[in-house]
Phi, psi and omega in degrees: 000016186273143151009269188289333177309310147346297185272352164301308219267322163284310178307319166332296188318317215207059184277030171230342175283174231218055172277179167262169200268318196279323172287006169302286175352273168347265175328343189256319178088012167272155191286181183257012172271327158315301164330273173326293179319322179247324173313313174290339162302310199291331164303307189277320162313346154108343197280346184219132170271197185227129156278094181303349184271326200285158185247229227211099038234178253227135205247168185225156172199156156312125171253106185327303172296006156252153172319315197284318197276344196279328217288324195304294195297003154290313205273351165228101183315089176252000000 
């Protein structure tokens, strides 16, 4: 039930899609001071991108292409 895990578990969920930082929020029902605190972490680990193309407001998506998240997705059937 921790946090990041929440927000893997949702990007997990919608692994082609695109969000903004508020429908994650939204969608998890967590404050945004929670949020914060641990989504950037998830950033610098390589596990959640950034669409460097996108202007404002800015999309996040699971990012397919790290070690970390292929390793998940042998080990959790979604």
């Amino acid at each position: 039930n921790s946090p990041k895990l929440k927000i893997l578990d949702f990007l997990f969920s919608f692994p082609k899609n695109e969000f903004p930082i508020s429908d994650i929020i939204e969608a998890l029902g967590m404050s945004k001071t929670t949020f914060y605190k641990y989504f950037q972490d998830l950033i610098n680990i390589g596990m959640i991108k950034i669409n460097q193309e996108a202007t404002k407001p800015k999309l996040y998506s699971i990012n397919l292409s790290s070690p970390i998240i292929q390793n998940m997705r042998k080990n959790i059937n979604y």
